[in-house]
C-alpha positions in Angstrom: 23.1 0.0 -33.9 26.1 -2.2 -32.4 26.3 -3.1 -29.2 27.4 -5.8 -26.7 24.3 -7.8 -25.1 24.5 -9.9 -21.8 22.3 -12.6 -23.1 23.3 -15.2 -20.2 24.7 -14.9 -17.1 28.3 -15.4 -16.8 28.7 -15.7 -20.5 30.4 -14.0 -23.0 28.6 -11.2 -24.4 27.3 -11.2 -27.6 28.1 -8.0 -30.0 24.9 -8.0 -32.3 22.7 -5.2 -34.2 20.0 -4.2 -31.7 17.0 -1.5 -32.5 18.3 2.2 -32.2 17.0 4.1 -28.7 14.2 6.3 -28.9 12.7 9.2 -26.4 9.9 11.0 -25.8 10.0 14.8 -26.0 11.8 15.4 -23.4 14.9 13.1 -23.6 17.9 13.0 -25.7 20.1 10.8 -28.1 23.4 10.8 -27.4 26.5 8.8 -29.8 28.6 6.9 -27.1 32.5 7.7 -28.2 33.5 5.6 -24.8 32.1 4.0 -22.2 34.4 2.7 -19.2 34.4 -1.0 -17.9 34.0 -1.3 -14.2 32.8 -3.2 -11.0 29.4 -2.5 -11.5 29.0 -4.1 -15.1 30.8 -7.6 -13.8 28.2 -7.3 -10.7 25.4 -7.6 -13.3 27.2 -10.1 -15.3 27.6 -12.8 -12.9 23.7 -11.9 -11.8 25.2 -11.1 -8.0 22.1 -10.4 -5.9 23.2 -11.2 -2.7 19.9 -11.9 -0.7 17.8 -13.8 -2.8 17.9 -17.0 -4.9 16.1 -18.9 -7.9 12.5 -20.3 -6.4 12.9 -18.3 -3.5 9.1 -17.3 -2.3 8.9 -13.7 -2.0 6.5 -10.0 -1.8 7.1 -7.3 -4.0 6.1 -3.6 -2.0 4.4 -1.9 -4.5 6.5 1.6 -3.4 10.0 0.9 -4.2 13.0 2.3 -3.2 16.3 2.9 -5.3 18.3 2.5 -1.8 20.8 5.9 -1.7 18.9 8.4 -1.1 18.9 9.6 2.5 15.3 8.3 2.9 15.9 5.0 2.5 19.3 4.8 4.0 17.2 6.0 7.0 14.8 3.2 6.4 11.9 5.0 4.4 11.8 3.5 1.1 8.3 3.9 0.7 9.2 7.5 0.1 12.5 7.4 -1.5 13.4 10.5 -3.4 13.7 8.4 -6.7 11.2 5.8 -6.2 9.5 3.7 -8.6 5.8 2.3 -7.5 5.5 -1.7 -9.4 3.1 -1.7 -12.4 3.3 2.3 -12.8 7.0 2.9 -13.7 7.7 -0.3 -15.2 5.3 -3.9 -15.5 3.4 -4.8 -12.6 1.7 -8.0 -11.0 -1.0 -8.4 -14.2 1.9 -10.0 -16.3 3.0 -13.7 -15.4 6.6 -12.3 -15.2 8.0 -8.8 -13.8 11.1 -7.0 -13.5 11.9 -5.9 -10.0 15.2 -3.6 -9.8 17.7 -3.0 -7.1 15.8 -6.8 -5.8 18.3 -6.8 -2.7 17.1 -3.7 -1.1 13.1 -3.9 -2.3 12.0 -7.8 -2.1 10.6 -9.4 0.9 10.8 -13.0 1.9 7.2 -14.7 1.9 7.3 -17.0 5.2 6.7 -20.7 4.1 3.4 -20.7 6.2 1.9 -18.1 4.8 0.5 -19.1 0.8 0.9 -17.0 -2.2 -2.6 -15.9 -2.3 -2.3 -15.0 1.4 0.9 -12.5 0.3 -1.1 -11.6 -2.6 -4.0 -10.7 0.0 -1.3 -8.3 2.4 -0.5 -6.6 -1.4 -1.1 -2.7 -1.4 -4.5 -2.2 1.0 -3.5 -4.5 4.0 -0.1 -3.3 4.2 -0.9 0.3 3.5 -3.4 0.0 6.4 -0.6 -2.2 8.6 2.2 0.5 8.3 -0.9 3.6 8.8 -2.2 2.2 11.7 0.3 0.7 14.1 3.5 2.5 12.4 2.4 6.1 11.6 -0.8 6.3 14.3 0.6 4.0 16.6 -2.7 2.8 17.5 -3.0 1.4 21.0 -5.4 -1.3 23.3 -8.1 0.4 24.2 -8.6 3.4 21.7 -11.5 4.2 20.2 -10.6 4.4 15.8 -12.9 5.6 13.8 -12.6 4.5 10.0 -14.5 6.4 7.5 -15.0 4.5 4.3 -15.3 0.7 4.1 -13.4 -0.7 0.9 -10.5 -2.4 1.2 -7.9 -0.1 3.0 -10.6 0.4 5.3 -11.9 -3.1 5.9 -8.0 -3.5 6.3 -7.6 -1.0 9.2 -10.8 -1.9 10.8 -9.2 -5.4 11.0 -5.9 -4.6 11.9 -7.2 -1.9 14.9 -9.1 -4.8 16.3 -6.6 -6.8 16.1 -4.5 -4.0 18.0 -7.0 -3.9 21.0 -8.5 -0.7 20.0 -12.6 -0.3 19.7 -13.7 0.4 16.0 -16.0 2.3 14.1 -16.7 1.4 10.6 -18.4 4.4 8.8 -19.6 3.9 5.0 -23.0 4.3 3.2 -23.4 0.9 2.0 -25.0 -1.5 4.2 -23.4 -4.8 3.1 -19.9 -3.2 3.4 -21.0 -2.3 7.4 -22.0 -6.0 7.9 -18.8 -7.0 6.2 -16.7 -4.5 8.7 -18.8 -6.3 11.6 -17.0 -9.0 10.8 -13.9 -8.0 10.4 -14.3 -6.7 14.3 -15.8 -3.3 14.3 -17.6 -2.5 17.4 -20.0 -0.2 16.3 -20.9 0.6 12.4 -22.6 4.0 11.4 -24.4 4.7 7.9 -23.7 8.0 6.9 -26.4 8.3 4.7 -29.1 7.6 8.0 -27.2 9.7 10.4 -24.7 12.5 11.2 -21.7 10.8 11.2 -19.7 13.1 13.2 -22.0 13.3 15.5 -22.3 9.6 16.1 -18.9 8.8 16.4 -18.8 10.9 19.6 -22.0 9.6 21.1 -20.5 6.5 20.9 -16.9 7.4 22.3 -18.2 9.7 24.5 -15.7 12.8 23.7 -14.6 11.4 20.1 -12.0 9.2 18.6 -8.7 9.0 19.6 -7.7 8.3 15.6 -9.5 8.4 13.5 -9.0 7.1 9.4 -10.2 8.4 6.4 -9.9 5.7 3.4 -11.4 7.6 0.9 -9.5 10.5 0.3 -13.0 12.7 -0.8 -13.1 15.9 0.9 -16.1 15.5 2.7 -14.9 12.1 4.7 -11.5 14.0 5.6 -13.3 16.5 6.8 -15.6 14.3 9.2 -12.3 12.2 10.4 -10.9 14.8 11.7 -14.1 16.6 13.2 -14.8 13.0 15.0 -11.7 13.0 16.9 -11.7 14.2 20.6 -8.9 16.4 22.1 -5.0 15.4 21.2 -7.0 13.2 18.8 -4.7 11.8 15.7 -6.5 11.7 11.8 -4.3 9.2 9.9 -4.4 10.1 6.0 -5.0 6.7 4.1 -7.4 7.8 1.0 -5.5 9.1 -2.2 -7.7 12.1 -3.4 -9.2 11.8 -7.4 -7.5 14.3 -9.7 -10.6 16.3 -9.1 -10.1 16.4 -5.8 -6.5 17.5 -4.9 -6.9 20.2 -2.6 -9.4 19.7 0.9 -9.5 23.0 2.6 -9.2 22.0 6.8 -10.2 23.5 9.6 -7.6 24.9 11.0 -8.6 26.5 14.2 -10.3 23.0 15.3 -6.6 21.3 14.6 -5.2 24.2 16.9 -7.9 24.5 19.7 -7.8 20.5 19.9 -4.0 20.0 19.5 -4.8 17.5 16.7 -2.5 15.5 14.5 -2.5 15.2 10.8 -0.4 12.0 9.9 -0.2 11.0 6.2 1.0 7.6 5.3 1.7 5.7 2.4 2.2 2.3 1.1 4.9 0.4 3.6 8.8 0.2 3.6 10.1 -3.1 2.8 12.2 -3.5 6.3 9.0 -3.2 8.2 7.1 -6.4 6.8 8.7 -8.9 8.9 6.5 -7.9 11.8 3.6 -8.0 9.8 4.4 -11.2 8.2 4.7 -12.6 11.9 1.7 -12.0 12.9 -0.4 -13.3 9.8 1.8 -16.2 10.4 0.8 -16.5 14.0 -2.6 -16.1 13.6 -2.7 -12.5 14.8 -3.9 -11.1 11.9 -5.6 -12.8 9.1 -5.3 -10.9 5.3 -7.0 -13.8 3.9 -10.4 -13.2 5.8 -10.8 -9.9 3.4 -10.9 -11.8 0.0 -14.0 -12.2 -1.5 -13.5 -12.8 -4.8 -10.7 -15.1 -6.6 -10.5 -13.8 -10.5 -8.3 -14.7 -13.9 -6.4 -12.3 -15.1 -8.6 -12.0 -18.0 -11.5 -10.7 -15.7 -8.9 -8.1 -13.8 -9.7 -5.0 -16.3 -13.5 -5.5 -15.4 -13.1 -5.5 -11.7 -10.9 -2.4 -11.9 -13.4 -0.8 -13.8 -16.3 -1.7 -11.2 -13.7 -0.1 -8.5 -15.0 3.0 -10.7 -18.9 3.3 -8.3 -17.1 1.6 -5.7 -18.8 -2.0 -6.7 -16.5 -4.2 -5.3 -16.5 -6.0 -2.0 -13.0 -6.4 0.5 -10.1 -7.7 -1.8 -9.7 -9.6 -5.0 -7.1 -11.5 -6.2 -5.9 -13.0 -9.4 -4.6 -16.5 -9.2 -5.8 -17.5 -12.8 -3.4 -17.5 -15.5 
């Protein structure tokens, strides 16, 4: 078919033959008759994104927002009514190159202290953790969090509630991932293959948690994060549930008897990195301290497929092309 291709920025276009569209099942073909000329064309033409330049240093949120809805005029892109998550919709972070749209309203600045391994490092886990725990569950100095599964959302919020001032419990089945959540600042670590979790956790705290985290999303740690928490206690949703796994019935009458709070959360909204970014910068928090393992990209289908028994250790990066 004919049409008119911008092929370089404030250029003429060139009118050339290009492939005809196709659709899947559920689209259609339509035969333009017109099409009008306006504003919005010349914005694209002369490339006019207004916050960001060439060789500017920058973090993609993986949950991206298309900036009209009423959701992210309120500031909640990370739940925008039309989003588009990076690498699912359209090519992600495994290609050397990728297309971000509506850049203005979804790209972050990287600070100039901070590397790009280090922004690689604050990528979907850390921030996802960042935005649960101090945004959503407003985790405060002093509380006692319990986090129930130690891979790398979890590792994150262990981290991040220390960081915070609260007093952690890591809760996983593998012992090297407990030692690892020592580390990272957990106060207390409890194998749940050796003892009753639930039970532990309020031992410990005497009463139970005041949040508690599940980063699994399997129905059986759910259901322990929120039995560990104490009254007006607050479970903070991280884990994504398999597709086996959907639907985890909860007990309902402990939610009303304790006045608990469910709080889901996912990924972080773009406005709300600049604290986060401050504080890694300041030495606050430290994203880098979870890597483990530095990987090509050739190696990055076998260390998603390890993710599969939960093989993997805190975070990995690619920074091998």
């Amino acid at each position: 078919m004919k049409a008119a291709v911008l092929e370089e920025l404030k250029k003429p276009l060139v009118v050339r033959e290009v492939p005809d569209p196709t659709i899947d099942a559920n689209g259609v073909i339509i035969r333009v008759e017109a099409n009008g000329v306006c504003r919005s064309d010349w914005h694209a033409w002369v490339g006019d994104v207004k916050n960001f330049q060439r060789g500017d240093r920058v973090i993609v949120p993986f949950s991206q927002g298309d900036g009209t809805c009423q959701l992210c005029q309120e500031g909640h892109h990370n739940i925008c009514d039309n989003g588009l998550l990076v690498g699912f919709h359209y090519w992600g972070g495994y290609g050397r190159y990728a297309a971000i749209p509506n850049a203005d309203f979804n790209l972050v600045r990287l600070p100039d202290a901070l590397s790009f391994e280090d922004g690689a490092s604050v990528g979907c886990r850390f921030m996802t953790s960042y935005y649960g725990v101090v945004e959503q569950a407003k985790v405060r100095p002093g509380e006692w969090v319990a986090v129930y599964g130690c891979g790398g959302i979890g590792l994150s919020a262990i981290h991040i509630a220390n960081s915070a001032g609260a007093n952690v419990i890591a809760v996983d089945i593998m012992p090297e991932k407990l030692e690892f959540a020592q580390k990272l600042g957990a106060a207390y670590t409890v194998n749940s293959k050796e003892t009753d979790p639930v039970e532990a956790v309020h031992r410990l705290t005497k009463g139970g948690a005041h949040v508690s985290i599940d980063a699994l999303g399997i129905a059986n740690t759910i259901l322990n994060s929120i039995k560990s928490l104490r009254k007006r206690g607050r479970h903070l949703q991280l884990g994504i549930a398999t597709s086996e796994n959907r639907t985890t019935p909860i007990p309902t009458d402990l939610i009303v008897t304790k006045e608990l709070q469910i709080i889901g959360s996912l990924g972080m909204p773009a406005p709300r990195y600049p604290s986060m970014l401050q504080m890694i910068a300041a030495g606050k928090l430290n994203p880098a301290q979870l890597v483990t393992k530095r990987i090509s990209i050739e190696e990055a289908g076998a260390e998603i497929e390890a993710m599969t028994n939960f093989n993997t250790l805190g975070v990995t990066v690619v920074n091998k092309w």
